[in-house]
Residue, then its C-alpha position, 0 to 999 in steps of 0.5 A: x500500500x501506498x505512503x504519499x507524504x513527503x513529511x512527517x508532521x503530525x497525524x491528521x494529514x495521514x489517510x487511514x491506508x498511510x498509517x496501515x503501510x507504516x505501521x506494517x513496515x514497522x512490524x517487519x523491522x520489530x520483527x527483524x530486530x527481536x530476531x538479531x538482524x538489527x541493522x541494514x543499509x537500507x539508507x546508507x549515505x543519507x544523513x539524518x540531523x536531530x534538532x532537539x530544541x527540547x530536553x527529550x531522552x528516550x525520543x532522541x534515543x530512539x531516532x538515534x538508534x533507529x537511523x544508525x540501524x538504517x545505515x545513516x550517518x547520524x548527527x544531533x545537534x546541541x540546540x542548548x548550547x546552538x546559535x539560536x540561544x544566540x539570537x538567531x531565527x529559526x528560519x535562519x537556523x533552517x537555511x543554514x541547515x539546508x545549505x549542509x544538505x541533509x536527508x532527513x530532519x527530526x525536530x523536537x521544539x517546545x512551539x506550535x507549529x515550528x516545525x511545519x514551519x522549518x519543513x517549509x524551508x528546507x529541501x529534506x524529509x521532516x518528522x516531528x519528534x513533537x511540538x508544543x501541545x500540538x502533536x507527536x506522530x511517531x508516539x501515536x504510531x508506536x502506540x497503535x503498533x503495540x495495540x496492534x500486536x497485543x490485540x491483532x487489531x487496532x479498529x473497533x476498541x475500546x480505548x481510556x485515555x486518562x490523564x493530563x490531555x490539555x497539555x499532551x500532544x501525545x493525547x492529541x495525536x492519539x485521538x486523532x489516529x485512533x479516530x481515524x481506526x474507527x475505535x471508541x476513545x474516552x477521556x477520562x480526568x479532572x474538567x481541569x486537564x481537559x482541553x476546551x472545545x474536546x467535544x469536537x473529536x468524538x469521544x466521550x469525556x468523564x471525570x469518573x475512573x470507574x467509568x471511564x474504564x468500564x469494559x475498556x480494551x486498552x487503557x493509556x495513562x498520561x504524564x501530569x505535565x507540570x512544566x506546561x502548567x502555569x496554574x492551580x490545576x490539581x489540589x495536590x498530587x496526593x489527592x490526583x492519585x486517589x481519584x485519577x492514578x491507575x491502581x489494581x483497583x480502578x482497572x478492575x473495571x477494564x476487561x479482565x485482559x485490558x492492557x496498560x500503557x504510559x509514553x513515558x516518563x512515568x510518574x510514579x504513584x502519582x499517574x500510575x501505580x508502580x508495581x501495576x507499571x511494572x506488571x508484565x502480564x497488564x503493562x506493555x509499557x516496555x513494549x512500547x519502547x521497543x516499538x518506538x525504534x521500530x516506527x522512527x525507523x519505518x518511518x524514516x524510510x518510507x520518506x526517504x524512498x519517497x524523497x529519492x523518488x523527488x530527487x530522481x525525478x527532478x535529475x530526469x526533468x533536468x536532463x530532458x531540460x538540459x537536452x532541449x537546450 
């Protein structure tokens, strides 16, 4: 099946077809890595830059992992210590990037929409390793992909995300992909950690555990997100785990095989109960890491097969171009 994009900037542009093709080239290279055969040279020569302009650990980590075990020559740049702390532009750090002339651009930044900006300027492939409160693709997709293998399918569950979603453009993303699925997606948490306007995605929305994870096949914590938050939103974390933190009890009212999964990082006792985290029988948030290298590097090279298609379009164009003059 098909993959059209020339960027990976979020969800929403995706066709339902789109993230099946990269959910299953991610699941041959899952495949291959638990089998030993990590590594490839699938995109040898390309070069991949990691422009992180926030702290992030298991999300450079991965691109980092996933784009060595293509064969590519990996650099990740210190935004801490770059020319922007500086004083200059993002535009400017883009061209200066561009004139290098890499393949492949992964950006994390704590804006909106700063990376779809930075992919209007370069000439390379973009993924978006997330953006502000906007969106974080491949953490969606390496959510789905776990869901996938754990359930043998990823339509027509029952999905609890519960948590901090004003502040996650984790949420975000999975709301969106697993709409797309045709799934049915409740939220669950405080009025406080709920975005305005929530009622335009379709999904049901409660402050009640209990009900919120009533019969639910998948359930998906969320980091409280303190650093995004500038206000009062919860009376104290104490009293947030007492009515929001997953514990034995509370996923008692999930599917007696309902799985557990957090993006990480976890914390615990406060979103989640940390021998219930730990539980391998109900929690795949191991799974999910692991799944994490497989999706960057699925999707790293289907954008890189459409980008040397562009490329070699263009050299023809410029041939037959070259030969009428």
């Amino acid at each position: 099946m098909p993959f059209r994009q020339r960027h990976l900037l979020g969800i929403e542009p995706l066709a339902p077809d789109e993230i099946v093709t990269l959910l299953d080239a991610a699941d041959r290279y899952a495949e291959r890595g638990r089998q030993g055969r990590q590594r490839t040279d699938a995109l040898s020569g390309m070069t991949q830059v990691n422009m992180f302009f926030e702290n992030s650990t298991r999300t450079q980590a991965s691109f980092e992992l996933a784009g060595k075990r293509l064969g590519m020559d990996v650099m990740s740049m210190a935004m801490q210590a770059s020319s922007v702390k500086k004083g200059e532009t993002l535009i400017d750090t883009a061209l200066t990037l561009n004139a290098m002339r890499p393949d492949l651009l992964v950006v994390r930044h704590p804006h909106s929409g700063a990376v779809d900006l930075l992919a209007q300027k370069v000439d390379c492939a973009v993924l978006n390793a997330g953006d502000g409160r906007h969106e974080h693709p491949t953490q969606a997709l390496l959510d789905a992909l776990t869901i996938r293998r754990e359930k043998g399918r990823l339509h027509r569950l029952t999905i609890a995300i519960c948590g901090d979603v004003a502040h996650s453009r984790v949420a975000r993303s999975n709301l969106i992909l697993l709409g797309k699925m045709e799934n049915r997606v409740r939220l669950v948490g405080p009025p406080t950690l709920m975005p305005s306007g929530i009622g335009e995605f379709g999904v049901e929305v409660t402050d009640d555990m209990a009900a919120g994870l009533a019969d639910a096949d998948v359930v998906m914590m969320l980091r409280l997100q303190k650093e995004r938050m500038d206000g009062g939103f919860i009376p104290s974390e104490r009293e947030y785990y007492h009515r929001f933190g997953l514990d034995s009890e509370k996923l008692s009212h999930a599917k007696p095989e309902a799985i557990v999964m957090h993006p990480g990082p976890m914390n615990r006792g406060v979103e989640i109960d940390g021998t219930l985290a730990d539980d391998i029988n109900r929690s795949v948030i191991q799974e999910q890491v692991e799944m994490g290298v497989a999706v960057r590097m699925a999707a790293m090279d289907l954008l890189a097969r459409n980008l040397r298609a562009e490329r070699g379009r263009a050299a023809v164009e410029a041939m037959g171009q070259g030969t009428l003059v």
